[in-house]
N, C-alpha and C positions, 0 to 999 in steps of 0.2 A: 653392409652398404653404409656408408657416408655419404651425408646431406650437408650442404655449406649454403650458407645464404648468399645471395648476393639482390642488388638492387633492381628495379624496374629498369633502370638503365643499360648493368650488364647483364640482362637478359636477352638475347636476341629474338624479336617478334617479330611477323610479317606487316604489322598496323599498328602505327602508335596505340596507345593504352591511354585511358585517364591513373590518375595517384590514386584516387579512393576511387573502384568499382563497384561497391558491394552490391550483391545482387539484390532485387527489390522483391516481391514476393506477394506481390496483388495479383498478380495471372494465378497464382498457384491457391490462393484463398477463394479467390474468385469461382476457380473452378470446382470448387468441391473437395479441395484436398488439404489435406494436413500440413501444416507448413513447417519447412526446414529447418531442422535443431540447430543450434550456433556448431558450425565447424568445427570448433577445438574439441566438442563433444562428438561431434563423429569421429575425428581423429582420433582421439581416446577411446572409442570402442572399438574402431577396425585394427588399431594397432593391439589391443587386448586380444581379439579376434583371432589375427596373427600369431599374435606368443603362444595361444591354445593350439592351432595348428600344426605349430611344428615339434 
């Protein structure tokens, strides 16, 4: 599989978007839970995860 970037722009979505969304993570503290690793660190173990897989 091949991934290619492309922009917010040629993305096509049902509702515009803002440029910086990053999710904010006061509901999830708030409630009681353990808040969410930086994403390139989940990417790096689901994609590890994977390579053991298969």
């Amino acid at each position: 599989m091949k991934v290619e970037s492309c922009t917010t722009e040629e993305f096509p979505r049902p509702a515009p978007r803002p440029r910086n969304s990053a999710m904010e993570h006061a509901a999830i503290r708030a409630n009681g839970f353990e808040d969410l690793r930086p994403w390139r660190e989940g990417l790096k173990a689901f994609l590890k995860e994977l390579g053991e897989s298969q």
